[in-house]
C-alpha positions in Angstrom: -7.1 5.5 -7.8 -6.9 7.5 -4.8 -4.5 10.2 -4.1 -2.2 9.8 -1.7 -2.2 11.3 1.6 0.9 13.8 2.7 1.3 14.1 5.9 2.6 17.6 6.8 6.3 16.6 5.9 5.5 15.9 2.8 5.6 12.3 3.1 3.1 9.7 2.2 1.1 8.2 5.4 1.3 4.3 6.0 -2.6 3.7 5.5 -2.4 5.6 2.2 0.6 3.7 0.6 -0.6 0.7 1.8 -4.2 1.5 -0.1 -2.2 2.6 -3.3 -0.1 -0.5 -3.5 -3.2 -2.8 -2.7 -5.0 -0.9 -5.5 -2.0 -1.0 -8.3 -1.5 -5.0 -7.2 -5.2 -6.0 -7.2 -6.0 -4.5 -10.7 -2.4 -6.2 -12.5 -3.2 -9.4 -11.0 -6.7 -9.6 -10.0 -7.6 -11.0 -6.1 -5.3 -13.7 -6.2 -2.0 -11.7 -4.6 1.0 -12.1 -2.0 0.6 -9.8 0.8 4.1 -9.1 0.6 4.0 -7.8 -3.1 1.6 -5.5 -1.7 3.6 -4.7 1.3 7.0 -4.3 -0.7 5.4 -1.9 -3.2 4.2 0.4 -0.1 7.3 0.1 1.3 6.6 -1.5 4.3 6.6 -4.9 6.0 4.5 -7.3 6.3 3.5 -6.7 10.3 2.8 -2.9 9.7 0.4 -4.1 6.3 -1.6 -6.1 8.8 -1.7 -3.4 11.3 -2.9 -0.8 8.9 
C-alpha cells in the first residue's frame, strides 16, 4: 500500500486518503464495491471522491 501523504499540518491530503481507502476496500472485497464505503473510510463524501 502506499504511504499516506501529510500535508505540512500533519494531516492526510484528500487524494491520498481517498487512494488508501480505495486500496483497503478493493483488496477485502475485490472490484465489486460501493463508492461510498470507499468514501466513508476516507472520510469524505461522495462529491469530493469523484472530484479527486
Amino acid at each position: 500500500m502506499l504511504g499516506a501523504v501529510r500535508e505540512s499540518d500533519g494531516t492526510t491530503s484528500m487524494p491520498a486518503a481517498i487512494i488508501e481507502a480505495a486500496g483497503a476496500v478493493f483488496a477485502e472485497q475485490g472490484c465489486a464495491v460501493d463508492v461510498r464505503e470507499i468514501a466513508r473510510r476516507g472520510g469524505v463524501g461522495t462529491g469530493p471522491l469523484h472530484r479527486h
